[in-house]
N, C-alpha and C positions, 0 to 999 in steps of 0.2 A: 486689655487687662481687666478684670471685673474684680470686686471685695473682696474675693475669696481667691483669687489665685496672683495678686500681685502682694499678698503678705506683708512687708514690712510699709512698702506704700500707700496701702488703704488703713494698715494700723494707726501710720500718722493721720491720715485723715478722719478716722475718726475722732482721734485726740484731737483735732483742731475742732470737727465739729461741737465736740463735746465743751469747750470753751467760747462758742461761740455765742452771741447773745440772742438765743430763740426767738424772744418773746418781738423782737423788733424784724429781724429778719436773716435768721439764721438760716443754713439749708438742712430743716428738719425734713426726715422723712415726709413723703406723701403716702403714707398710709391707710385706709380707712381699718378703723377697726371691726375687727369680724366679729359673728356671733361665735359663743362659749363653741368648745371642740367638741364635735358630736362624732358619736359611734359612725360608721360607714353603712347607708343603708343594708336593709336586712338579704337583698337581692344581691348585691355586689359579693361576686368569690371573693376569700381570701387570698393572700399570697401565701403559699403554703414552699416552707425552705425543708428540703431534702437533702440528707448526706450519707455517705454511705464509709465504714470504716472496713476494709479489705484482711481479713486477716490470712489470709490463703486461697491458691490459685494452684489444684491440680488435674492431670488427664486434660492435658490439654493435645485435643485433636484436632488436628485441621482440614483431615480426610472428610470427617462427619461435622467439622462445623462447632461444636460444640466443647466446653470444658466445666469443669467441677471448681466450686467458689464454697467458700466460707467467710461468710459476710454479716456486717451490721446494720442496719437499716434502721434513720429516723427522723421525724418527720416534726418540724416546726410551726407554728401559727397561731394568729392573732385572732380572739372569737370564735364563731361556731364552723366546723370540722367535721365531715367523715371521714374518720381517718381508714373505715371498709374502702372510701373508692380509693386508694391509692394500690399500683398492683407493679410488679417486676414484669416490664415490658417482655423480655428476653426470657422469661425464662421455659425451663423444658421440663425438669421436674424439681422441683425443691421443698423443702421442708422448713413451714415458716412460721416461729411462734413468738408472741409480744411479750417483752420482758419486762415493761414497766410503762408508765403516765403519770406524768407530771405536771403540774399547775400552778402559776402565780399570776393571781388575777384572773386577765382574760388571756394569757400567753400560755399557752400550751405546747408540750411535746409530748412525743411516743417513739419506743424505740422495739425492733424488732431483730432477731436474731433467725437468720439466711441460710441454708444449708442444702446445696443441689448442684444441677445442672444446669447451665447457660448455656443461651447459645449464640451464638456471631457468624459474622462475616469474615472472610481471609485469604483475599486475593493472594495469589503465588507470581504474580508478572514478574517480578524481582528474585526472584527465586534463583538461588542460596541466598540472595543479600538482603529478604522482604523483611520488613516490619509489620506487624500483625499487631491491631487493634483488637483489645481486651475490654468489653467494656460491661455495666450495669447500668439497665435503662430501668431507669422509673419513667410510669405513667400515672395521669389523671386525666377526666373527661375536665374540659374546658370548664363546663358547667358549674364542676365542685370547686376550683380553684386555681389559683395562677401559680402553677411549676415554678422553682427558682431551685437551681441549684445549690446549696450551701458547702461553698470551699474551706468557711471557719474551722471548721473540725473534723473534717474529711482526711480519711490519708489510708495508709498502707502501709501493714509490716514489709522492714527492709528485705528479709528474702522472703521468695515463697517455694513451695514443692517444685514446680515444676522447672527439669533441670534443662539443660542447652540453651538458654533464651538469659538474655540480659534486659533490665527494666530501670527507667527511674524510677522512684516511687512517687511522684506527684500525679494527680489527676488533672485530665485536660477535661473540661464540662465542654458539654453541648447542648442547646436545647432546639426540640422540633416540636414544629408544630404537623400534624397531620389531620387529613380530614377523610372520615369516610364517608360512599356515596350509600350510606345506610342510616337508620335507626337502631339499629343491634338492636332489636327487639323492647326498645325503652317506650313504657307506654309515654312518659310525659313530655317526651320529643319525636312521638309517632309520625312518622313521614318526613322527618326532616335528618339533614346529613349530621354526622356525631363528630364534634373537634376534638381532640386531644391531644395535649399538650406532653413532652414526654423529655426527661432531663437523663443525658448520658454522662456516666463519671467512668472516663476513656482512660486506660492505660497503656501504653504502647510499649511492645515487647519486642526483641531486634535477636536476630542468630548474635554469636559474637565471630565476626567480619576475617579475623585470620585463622578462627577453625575453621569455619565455613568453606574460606577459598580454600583453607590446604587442602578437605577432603574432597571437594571441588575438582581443581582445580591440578591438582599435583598427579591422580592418576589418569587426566586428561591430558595432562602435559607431556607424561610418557609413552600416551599413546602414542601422540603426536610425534615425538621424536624418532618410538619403532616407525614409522609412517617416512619418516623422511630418511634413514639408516640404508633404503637402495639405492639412494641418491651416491652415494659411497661405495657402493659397489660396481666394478665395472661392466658396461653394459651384455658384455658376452656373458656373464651369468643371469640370463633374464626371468631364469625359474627359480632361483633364489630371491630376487628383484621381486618379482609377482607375487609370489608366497610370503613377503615379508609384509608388505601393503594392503595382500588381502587380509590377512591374520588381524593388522590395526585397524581396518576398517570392522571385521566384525567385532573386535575388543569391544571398539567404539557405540557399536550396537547393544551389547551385551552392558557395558556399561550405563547406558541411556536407558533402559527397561530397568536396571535396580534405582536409580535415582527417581525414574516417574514412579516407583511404586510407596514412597514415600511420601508422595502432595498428593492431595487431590486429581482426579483427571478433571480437566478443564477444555473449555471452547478454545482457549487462545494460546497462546506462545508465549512459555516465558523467558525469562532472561537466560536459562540455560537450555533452551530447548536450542534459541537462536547462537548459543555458543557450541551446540552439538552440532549444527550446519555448519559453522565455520571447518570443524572438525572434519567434518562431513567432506567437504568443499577441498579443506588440505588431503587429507587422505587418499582423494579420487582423487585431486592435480597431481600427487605424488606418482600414480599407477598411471596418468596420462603420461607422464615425463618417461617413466621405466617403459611403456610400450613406445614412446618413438624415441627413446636411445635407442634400442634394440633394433629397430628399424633403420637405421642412421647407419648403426652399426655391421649391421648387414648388407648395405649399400657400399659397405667401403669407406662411409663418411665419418671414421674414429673419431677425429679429431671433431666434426661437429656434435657428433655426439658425447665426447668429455664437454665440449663448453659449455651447452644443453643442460648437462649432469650442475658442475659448476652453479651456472645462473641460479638453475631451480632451488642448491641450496639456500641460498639465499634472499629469494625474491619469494618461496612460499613462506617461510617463517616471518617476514617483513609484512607479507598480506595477510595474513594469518593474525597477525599483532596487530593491528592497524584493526581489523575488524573487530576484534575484541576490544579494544580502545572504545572505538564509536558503541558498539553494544552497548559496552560496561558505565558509560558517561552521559549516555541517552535520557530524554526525559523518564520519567515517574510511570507507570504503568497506567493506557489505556482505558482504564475504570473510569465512568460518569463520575465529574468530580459539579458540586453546588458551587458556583462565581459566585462570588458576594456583590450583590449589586451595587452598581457606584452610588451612595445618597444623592438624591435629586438636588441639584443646587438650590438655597432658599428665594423664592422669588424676593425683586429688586422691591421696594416701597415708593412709591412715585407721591411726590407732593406737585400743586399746582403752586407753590411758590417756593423758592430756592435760598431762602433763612428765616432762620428762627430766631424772634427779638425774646430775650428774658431780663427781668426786672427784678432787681433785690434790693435790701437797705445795705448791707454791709457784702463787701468785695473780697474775699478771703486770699492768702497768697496764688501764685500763679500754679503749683504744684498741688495743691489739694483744690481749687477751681479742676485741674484737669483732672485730680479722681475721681472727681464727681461728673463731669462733664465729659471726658473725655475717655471712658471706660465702659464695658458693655456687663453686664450683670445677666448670667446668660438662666440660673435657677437650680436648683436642686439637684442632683446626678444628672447635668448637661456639660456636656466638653462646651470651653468656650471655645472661641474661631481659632487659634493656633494648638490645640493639644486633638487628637484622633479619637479618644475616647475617653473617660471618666470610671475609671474599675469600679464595681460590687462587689459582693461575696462570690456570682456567677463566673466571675470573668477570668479568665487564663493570664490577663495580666498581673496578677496575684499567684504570690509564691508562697505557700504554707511552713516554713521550713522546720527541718526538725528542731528541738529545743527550746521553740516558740516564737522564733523572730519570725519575720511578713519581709517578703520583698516585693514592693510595688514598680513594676514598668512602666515607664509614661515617654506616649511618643508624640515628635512633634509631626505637623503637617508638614512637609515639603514645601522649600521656596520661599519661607516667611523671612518677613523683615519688621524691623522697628520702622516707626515714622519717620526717622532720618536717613532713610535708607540702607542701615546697618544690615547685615544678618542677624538672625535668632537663632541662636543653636543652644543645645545641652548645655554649653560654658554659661550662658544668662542662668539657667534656673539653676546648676554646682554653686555660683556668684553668691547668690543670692540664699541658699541653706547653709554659706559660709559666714553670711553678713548675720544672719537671722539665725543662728542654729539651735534646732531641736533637741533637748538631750535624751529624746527617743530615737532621734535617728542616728544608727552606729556607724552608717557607710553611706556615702553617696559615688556610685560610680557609672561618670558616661561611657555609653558602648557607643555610640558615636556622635557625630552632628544631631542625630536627629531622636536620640535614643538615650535616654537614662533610669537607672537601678537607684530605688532608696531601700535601704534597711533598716527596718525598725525593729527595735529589740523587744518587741512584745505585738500583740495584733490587737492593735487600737484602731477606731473609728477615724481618728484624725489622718491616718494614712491615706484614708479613700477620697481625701481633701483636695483639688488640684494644687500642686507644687506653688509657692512663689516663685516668680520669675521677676528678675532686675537689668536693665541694660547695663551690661560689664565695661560697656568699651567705655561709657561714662563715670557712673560711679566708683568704678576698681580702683584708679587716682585717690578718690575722696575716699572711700575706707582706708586706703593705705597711710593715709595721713592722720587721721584722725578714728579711725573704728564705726562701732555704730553709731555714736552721737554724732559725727560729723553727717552721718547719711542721712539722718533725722535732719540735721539742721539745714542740708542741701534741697532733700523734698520740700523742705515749708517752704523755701524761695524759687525754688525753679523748676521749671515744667520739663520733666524727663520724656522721654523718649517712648511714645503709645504705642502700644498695639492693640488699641479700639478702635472705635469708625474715626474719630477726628484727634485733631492733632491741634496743638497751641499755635496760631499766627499771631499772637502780637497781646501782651498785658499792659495794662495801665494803672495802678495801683489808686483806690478810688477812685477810679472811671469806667471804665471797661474791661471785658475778655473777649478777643475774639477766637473762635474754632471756624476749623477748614476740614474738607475732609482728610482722611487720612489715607495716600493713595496706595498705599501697602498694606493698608486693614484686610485680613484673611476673610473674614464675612463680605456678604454682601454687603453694595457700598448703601451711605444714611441715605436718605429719604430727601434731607435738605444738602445742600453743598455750603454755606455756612450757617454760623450762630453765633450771637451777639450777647454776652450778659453785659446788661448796663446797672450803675449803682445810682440810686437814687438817696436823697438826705432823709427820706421818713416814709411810710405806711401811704400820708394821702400824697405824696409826690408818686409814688408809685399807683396808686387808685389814677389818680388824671393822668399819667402814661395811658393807662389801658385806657381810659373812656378817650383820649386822642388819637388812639389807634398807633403810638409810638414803641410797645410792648406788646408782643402777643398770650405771654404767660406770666406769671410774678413766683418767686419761691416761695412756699408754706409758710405761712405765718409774716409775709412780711406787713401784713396789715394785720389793727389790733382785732379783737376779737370789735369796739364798738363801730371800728374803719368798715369792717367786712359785713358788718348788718347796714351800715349805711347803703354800699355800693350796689348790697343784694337789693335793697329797696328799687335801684335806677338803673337796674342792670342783672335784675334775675336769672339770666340764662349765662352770666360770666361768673359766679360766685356760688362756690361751693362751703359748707361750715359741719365737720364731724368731727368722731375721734380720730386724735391719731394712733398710729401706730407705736408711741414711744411712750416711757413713765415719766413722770415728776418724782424724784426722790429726796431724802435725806439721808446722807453719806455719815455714817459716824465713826468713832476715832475708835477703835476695837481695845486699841491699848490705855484709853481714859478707866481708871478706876472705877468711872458710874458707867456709863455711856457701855462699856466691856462685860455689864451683867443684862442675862437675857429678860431679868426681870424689869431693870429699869426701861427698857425698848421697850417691851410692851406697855409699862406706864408713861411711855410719848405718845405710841401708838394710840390710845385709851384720850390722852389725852387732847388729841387733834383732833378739830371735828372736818374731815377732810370733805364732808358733802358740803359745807360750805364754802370750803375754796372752789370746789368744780361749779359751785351755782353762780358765783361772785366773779371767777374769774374765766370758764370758759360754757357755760351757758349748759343747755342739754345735751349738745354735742360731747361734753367731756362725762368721763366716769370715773366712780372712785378705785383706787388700782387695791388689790390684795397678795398680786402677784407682777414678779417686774414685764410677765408676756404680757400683754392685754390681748393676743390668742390663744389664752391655757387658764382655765381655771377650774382643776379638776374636783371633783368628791374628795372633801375632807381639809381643802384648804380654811386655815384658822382668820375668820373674816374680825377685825376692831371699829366696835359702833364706838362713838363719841362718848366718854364716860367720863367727864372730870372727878367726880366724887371717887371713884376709883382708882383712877389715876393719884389723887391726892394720898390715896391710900398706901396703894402700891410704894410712890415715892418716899413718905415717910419712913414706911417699914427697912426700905433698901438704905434712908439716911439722907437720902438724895434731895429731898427739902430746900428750899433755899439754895440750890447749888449753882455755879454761873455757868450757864452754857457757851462760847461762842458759836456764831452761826452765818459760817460764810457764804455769799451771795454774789450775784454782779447787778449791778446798780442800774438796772434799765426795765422799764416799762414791768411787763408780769410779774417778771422773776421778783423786781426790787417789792411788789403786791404781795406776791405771794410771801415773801420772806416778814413780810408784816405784819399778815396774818396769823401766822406760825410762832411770829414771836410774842402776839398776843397771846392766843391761846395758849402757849407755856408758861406764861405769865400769870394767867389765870388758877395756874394750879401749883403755882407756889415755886417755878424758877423763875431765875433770871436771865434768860437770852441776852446774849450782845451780839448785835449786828454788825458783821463786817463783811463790807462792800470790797469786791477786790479784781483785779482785772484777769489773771488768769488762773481759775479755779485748775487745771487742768496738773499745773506743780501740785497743790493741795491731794489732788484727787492718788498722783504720784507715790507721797510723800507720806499716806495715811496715818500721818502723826500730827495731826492739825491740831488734836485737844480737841474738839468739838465735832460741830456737823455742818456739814455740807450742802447747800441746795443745787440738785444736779438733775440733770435731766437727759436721757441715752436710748436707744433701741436696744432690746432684749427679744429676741427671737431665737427659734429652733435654729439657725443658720448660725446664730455665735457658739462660741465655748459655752459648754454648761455653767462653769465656775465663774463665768465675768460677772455675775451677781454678787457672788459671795463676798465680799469683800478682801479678795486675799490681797496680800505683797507680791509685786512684779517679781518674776525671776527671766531671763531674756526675753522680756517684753513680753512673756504670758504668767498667768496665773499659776503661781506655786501652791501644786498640790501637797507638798508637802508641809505648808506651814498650819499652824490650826490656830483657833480662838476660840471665846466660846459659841460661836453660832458653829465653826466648821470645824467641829469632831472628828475623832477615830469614827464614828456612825454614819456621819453623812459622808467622811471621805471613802466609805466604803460604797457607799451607795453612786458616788459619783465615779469610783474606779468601775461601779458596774459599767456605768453610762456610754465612759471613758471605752470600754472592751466591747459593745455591742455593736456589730456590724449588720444587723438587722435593722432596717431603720422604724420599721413597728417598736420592736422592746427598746431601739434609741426613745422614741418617742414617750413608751410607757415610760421607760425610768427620768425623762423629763419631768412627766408630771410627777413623777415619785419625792423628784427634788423640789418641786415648785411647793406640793405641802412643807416638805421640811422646811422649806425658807419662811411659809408665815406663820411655823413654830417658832422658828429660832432669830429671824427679822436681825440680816447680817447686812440689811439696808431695811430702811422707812419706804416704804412704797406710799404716793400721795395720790396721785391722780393721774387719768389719760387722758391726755389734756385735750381741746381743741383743737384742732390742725382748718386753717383759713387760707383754701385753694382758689384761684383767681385765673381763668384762660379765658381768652375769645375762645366761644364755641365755634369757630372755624378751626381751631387746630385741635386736631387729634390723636389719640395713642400716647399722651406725655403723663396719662395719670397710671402709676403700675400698682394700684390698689395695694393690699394687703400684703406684698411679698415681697416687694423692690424697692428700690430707694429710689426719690427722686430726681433730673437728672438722666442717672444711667440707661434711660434707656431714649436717651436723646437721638439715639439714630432710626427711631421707630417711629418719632415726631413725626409729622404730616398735614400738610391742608389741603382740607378738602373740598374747601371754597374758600371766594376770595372773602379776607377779615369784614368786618360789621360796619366800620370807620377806617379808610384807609389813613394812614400817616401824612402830616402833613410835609414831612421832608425827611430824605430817608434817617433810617436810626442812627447811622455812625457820624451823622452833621448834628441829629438832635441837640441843644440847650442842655445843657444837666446842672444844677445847683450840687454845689459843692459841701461836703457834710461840714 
C-alpha cells in the first residue's frame, strides 16, 4: 500500500504524523530540499497533447482502403512548439486550415479544422462479421516533441454518414513509435535514422451481426437445402437428381462472385470464403450420394439405396453445421498482431546483511509505524505492486462519457493477497470508497475479482489517483459497528493487513517494532528479511546507539539541531544537516474577527522576523518558507521582510492593537523555541500572545475554531491536494471546496476548480504555481520556515535516503548494505539495554 493508494490509512497517518513532536523525534520526512523550479532545459522536447474531435465519417471504402473525415485537430503544450512539424499521418488528400491560438503563459494550444481523405487498413478475414478500424494518426519527428494522446476532449458525434456499420463513439488511442532507416532529407540529422512518434485516435466500426448473416447466410441456406431436395427423391429419377444439385452447385458459384465483388480481393480466405467450401463440400457430397443411389439402384439394391438416400439426409446437414460451427467460433483473423511484451520482472536488491536496525525518540502506535514502514511509495504516474497500470489522458482505461462524467478502469494483478494470507479482490477497494466516499464519485462498480469501474461526475485530476484500497475481511466488522470513526480509531491501534514488502511481527509500545517480510508482497521481495525500529529516551541515547554500532539509521530529526553538529564533528561521514522538505507554520482561526482579515496576516507576517528563527534555531541548512512547497516558488510570489514599524501600523489601523492572541504549541524542544520566539516578536509590536502548550494539536488543527494560532508543521508537495494549504473545513475527511473565507474566494476557488479539472500534469503544475502566489496574497496559513531536517546512517547502508520526493521509511524495502557496518554491535539489537522514557 503506498500514500496515495491506501486513502483513509495513510490520511490517519499523516494526522498522527502531523501531531507528533518533530523537533525530538518525530518521522519527518527525509527530504532535502531542492533548488527553486526551473524551466526544462532548452534541448528537452515537449510533451505536446493531441486530440482530435470527429464530426463525420463518409465513403467509406474498403475496396480502395480509404474514407472521407470531417474533423478537428489540436494540439496542446508547455513552451516552445512547432506547431508546422505536426502533420496527419494517414492522410490522402485533405484540406487543412488553423482556426485559432491560444495562450496562457507558457501553455499554449492550436486548433485546426480537417477535411479530406484518409486512409487505412481493413482486413476482410471475418468477413460478413469483420470489424474495421477507423482511425486518425497524428505524427511528430521525435525531435520536435513527445506525442501524448489527449482523451480529455476528444470524442465523436453520435451518428456519422456513413450507413450499414454500427460504432461506439469512444476513441481507443494508440501510440507508435517508428523509425526510418533514413534522413528524409533533414540537413540537421544528415545521415542518421528519423524517429517518429505517431498517436492513433481508433474507432472501431462493426456490420450489424443479424443483417449481415441474414443476407449471408439465408440465401446460402437455400442453396443448401436445393442441394439436398434429391435426397427426396427416389433414386430412379437420377436426371432430376443430377439436375437439381448441379443447378445448386452453380447458384453457389454465382453467388460467391457477387459477394467477392464487394471486399476487396485479397491473398487469403475469409471467413466466408471457407463457408462457401463447406457449401461447396455439401453440394458435391449431395451429387456423390444421387450418383451411387442410382447405382444401388440399378444393381437391384433399392433398399440399400433408400437407406443411402436416408442417412445422407441427415449426416450432410449435421457436417455441414458442425463445420460452420468450428469456422464461425475460430480465432480472430491470421493478421500480424504486436504481443505486448511481458515487463521484465524488477531485479531482487541483495544486502550483505539480513536487518535493518532504526533508532527514534518516540514509538508511534503499531498502525501508523506500518504506514510508514510497512508500505511502498512507488511515485508519480507508477502503478504500485498490485494495480496493472496507473491511467493518463492516453490510456483506454479512461472513459470520456457523454454529459461529462469519466469512467476510470483499474485492474488488479492476478493472484494477490494481503499479508495474512487473505485474497485482494475488487470487494477491498468497493470496501473502502464506501468507508471514505468521494462525493465525485457517483458509481462504483466491480466487473469482477479482478476488475473495477469508478464514475466520476465530472473529469477531475483526482480520478487519475490510484483507488484506496482497505482489507474488508478486517475492517467490514469495525465500520459496521461504528462507521468511519471507529476505522480511524482501529488504525491508530492496530497493524492491518499489508500489501507492501513487510508486514508487522510483533509491537511493543515504547520499546520496539518489528517487520518481517511480507511473503505475498506483489513486488519484488525487500532487500533485508527483517527490521527493527528501537525507541530510545532522547537525541544523545540515540547518537551513542549509532556510534555502538547498535542502530544502523536514526529518524530525521531525532537529534537536535546542537546533537547533530556534535556527532558530525566525530563521525563526519554518518551525519547529514539540510533543509527539509516540509514548512513551519502558523495555523490561524479564519473565523476570529482579527486573525479572519487579510490585513491583520500580513501585519503578523510583517511582524515576524522569520530569518531569525531559521539562524537561531536551524542553522544555514534551514530557509525562510514564502510558500507551503519549499519546491515552488514561482515569479510573483508576495515575499514578508521583517517590518515591525509597519506591522504596528498595519495593526493599529485594523484595531487589532493590544489584542490577545492564543498560541497553541507542544511543549518539547524546537517547537516549545520557536513558540517563544514568536511570541516575542508579537509582543513587540503591540500584542499579546498567550502560550499554550497542549498535547494533541491535531483536534485543534480539526476543529479550526481554536480562536487563535496554531504552530504546526506538514509536507506540502505536488503529490497532496492543492487545497490542504488553504485552510479549509473537513468535509469526508477532505477539504471542502465548497466552503470559503476570506483568503478562499469565488477567485481562487475558481482558479483551484481549474487545477482540480486539468488532466495535463504540465498546466496541473502551472495552475499550482498559480495558486502558490495566491496564497502569499491572501496567507490562509503563516508560512515560517524550512526547517533543518538532521539525518543520521552508517555509511554502510544504503538507498534509505529518497531525497526530495519520498517520505522516509517507505521505501524500506530498497534499504541495503553494502558492506559490513563501521562498529559492529556489541549484542544483537533485540537483547540490546534500552532506557525507558
Amino acid at each position: 500500500m503506498s500514500r496515495r493508494t491506501t486513502g483513509l490509512t495513510a490520511a490517519l497517518t499523516l494526522l498522527v504524523l502531523a501531531s507528533a513532536p518533530r523537533s525530538q523525534a518525530a518521522p519527518a520526512p527525509a527530504t532535502a530540499a531542492p533548488p527553486p523550479a526551473a524551466a526544462p532545459p532548452a534541448a528537452a522536447p515537449p510533451r505536446v497533447y493531441v486530440g482530435v474531435y470527429l464530426n463525420d465519417i463518409t465513403k467509406f471504402d474498403q475496396k480502395d482502403g480509404v474514407f472521407d473525415a470531417d474533423l478537428i485537430v489540436w494540439a496542446k503544450w508547455l513552451g516552445a512548439f512547432d506547431k508546422g512539424r505536426l502533420q496527419i499521418a494517414n492522410a490522402a488528400k485533405v484540406d487543412q486550415k488553423l482556426l485559432d491560438e491560444q495562450t496562457d503563459g507558457p501553455w499554449h494550444s492550436a486548433r485546426w479544422s480537417v477535411r479530406g481523405t484518409l486512409r487505412g487498413e481493413f482486413p476482410v478475414h471475418r468477413f460478413p462479421f469483420d470489424r474495421q478500424t477507423v482511425a486518425v494518426m497524428l505524427e511528430l519527428p521525435e525531435r520536435a516533441g513527445e506525442l501524448t494522446p489527449d482523451l480529455v476532449s476528444s470524442g465523436m458525434r453520435e451518428r456519422f454518414s456513413v450507413t450499414g456499420w454500427l460504432y461506439d463513439p469512444v476513441f481507443r488511442p494508440r501510440q507508435i513509435r517508428e523509425v526510418y532507416r533514413s534522413d528524409l532529407g533533414q540537413i540537421p540529422t544528415e545521415g542518421e535514422p528519423t524517429t517518429v512518434r505517431r498517436a492513433s485516435f481508433e474507432v472501431t466500426m462493426r456490420r450489424p451481426a443479424l443483417a449481415a448473416g441474414f443476407k449471408f447466410f439465408l440465401p446460402l441456406a437455400i442453396i443448401c437445402l436445393v442441394a439436398l431436395l434429391p435426397l427426396f427423391i427416389h433414386p430412379s429419377s437420377a436426371p432430376a437428381r443430377a439436375s437439381t444439385g448441379v443447378t445448386a452447385l452453380l447458384a453457389c458459384f454465382a453467388f460467391q462472385f457477387s459477394v467477392a465483388n464487394t471486399i476487396p480481393a485479397v491473398a487469403y480466405l475469409t471467413l466466408s470464403d471457407l463457408i462457401f467450401m463447406v457449401a461447396y463440400g455439401f453440394t458435391m457430397l449431395g451429387l456423390t450420394v444421387t450418383v451411387t443411389s442410382h447405382f444401388l439402384h440399378q444393381g437391384k439394391r433399392e433398399e440399400a439405396a433408400l437407406r443411402l438416400d436416408r442417412a445422407a439426409r441427415v449426416a450432410l446437414p449435421v457436417l455441414a453445421l458442425g463445420a460452420v460451427l468450428i469456422i464461425a467460433t475460430r480465432g480472430g483473423p491470421a493478421t500480424a498482431r504486436v504481443a505486448a511484451a511481458a515487463a521484465a520482472p524488477a531485479a531482487a536488491i541483495t544486502s550483505v546483511r539480513d536487518e535493518v536496525r532504526v533508532g527514534t525518540t518516540i514509538l508511534l502506535g503499531a498502525g501508523a509505524m506500518q504506514a510508514i514502514y510497512g508500505t511502498e511509495e512507488p511515485g508519480p504516474g507508477v502503478a504500485p505492486p498490485h494495480l496493472e497500470e496507473v491511467p493518463d489522458v492516453s490510456s483506454d482505461s479512461l472513459r470520456f462519457l457523454a454529459g461529462g462524467r469519466l469512467e476510470v478502469r483499474w485492474r488488479l494483478k492476478p493472484g494477490l493477497r494481503w499479508s495474512d494470507g487473505q485474497p485482494l479482490t475488487t470487494r477491498d477497494l468497493a470496501f473502502a470508497a464506501q468507508a471514505a466516499p468521494n462525493r465525485h464519485v457517483v458509481d462504483v462498480r466491480a466487473v469482477n475479482d479482478r476488475e473495477i469501474v469508478l464514475t466520476w461526475d465530472d473529469r477531475l485530476a483526482a480520478a487519475l489517483r490510484p483507488p484506496a484500497v482497505l482489507p474488508r475481511h478486517v475492517l467490514e466488522p469495525v465500520f459496521a459497528t461504528g462507521g468511519l470513526a471507529a476505522l480511524e480509531q482501529h488504525a491508530r491501534e492496530h497493524a492491518l493487513p499489508s500489501l507492501g514488502p513487510y508486514r508487522v511481527a510483533g509491537f511493543v509500545a515504547g520499546d520496539h517494532l518489528r517487520l518481517e517480510r511480507n511473503p505475498h508482497y506483489a513486488g519484488p521481495p525487500a532487500a533485508s528479511a527483517r527490521a527493527v525500529v528501537r525507541q530510545y529516551p532522547d537525541g544523545a541515547a540515540v547518537a551513542a546507539a549509532l556510534e555502538r554500532g547498535e542502530i544502523d539509521v536514526a529518524l530525521p530529526n531525532s537529534l537536535s539541531l546542537d546533537q547533530a553538529v556534535a556527532l558530525k564533528g566525530r563521525r563526519p561521514d554518518a551525519v547529514q544537516i539540510r533543509s527539509a522538505g516540509i514548512v513551519t507554520f502558523l495555523l490561524p482561526d479564519l473565523g476570529h474577527p482579527l486573525l479572519g482579515r487579510r490585513d491583520v496576516r500580513r501585519a503578523l507576517m510583517l511582524a515576524l522576523d522569520r530569518d531569525a528563527i531559521r539562524a537561531a534555531l536551524h542553522g544555514a541548512a534551514g530557509q525562510v518558507a514564502d510558500v507551503p512547497n519549499p519546491a515552488a516558488r514561482p515569479a510573483g510570489v508576495t515575499a514578508y521582510a521583517h517590518d515591525p514599524a509597519r506591522a504596528r501600523a498595519l495593526l493599529a489601523s485594523a484595531g487589532a492593537a493590544g489584542a490577545t492572541i492564543p498560541l497553541f504549541h507542544r511543549k518539547l524542544g524546537v517547537e516549545q523555541r520557536t513558540a517563544d520566539m514568536i511570541a516575542a516578536q508579537l509582543t513587540a509590536v503591540g500584542l499579546r500572545p498567550e502560550l499554550k502548550p497542549v498535547e494533541d494539536l491535531g483536534a485543534l488543527v480539526r476543529q479550526r475554531t481554536h480562536g487563535g494560532l496554531v504552530l504546526g508543521i506538514a509536507k506540502f508537495d505536488d503529490e497532496q491536494p492543492a487545497l490542504a494549504a488553504w485552510n479549509l473545513p473537513q468535509a469526508g475527511g477532505r477539504a471542502d471546496a465548497a466552503a470559503r473565507h476570506d483568503a478562499y474566494d469565488d477567485t481562487v476557488a475558481r482558479l483551484a476548480d481549474r487545477e482540480a479539472h486539468a488532466l495535463f500534469p504540465e498546466r496541473r503544475t502551472q495552475l499550482r504555481r498559480a495558486l502558490d502566489v495566491a496564497f502569499s496574497e491572501r496567507l490562509p496559513l503563516l508560512p515560517l520556515v524550512y526547517p533543518s531536517e538532521r539525518l543520521v546512517a552508517d555509511p554502510a547502508l544504503a538507498g534509505w535516503d529518497p531525497g526530495a520526493t519520498g517520505m522516509f521509511g517507505q521505501s524500506l524495502a530498497r534499504w541495503r548494505f553494502v558492506a559490513a557496518t563501521a562498529k559492529p554491535a556489541t549484542a544483537p539489537a533485540a537483547a540490546a539495554p534500552v532506557a525507558k522514557p
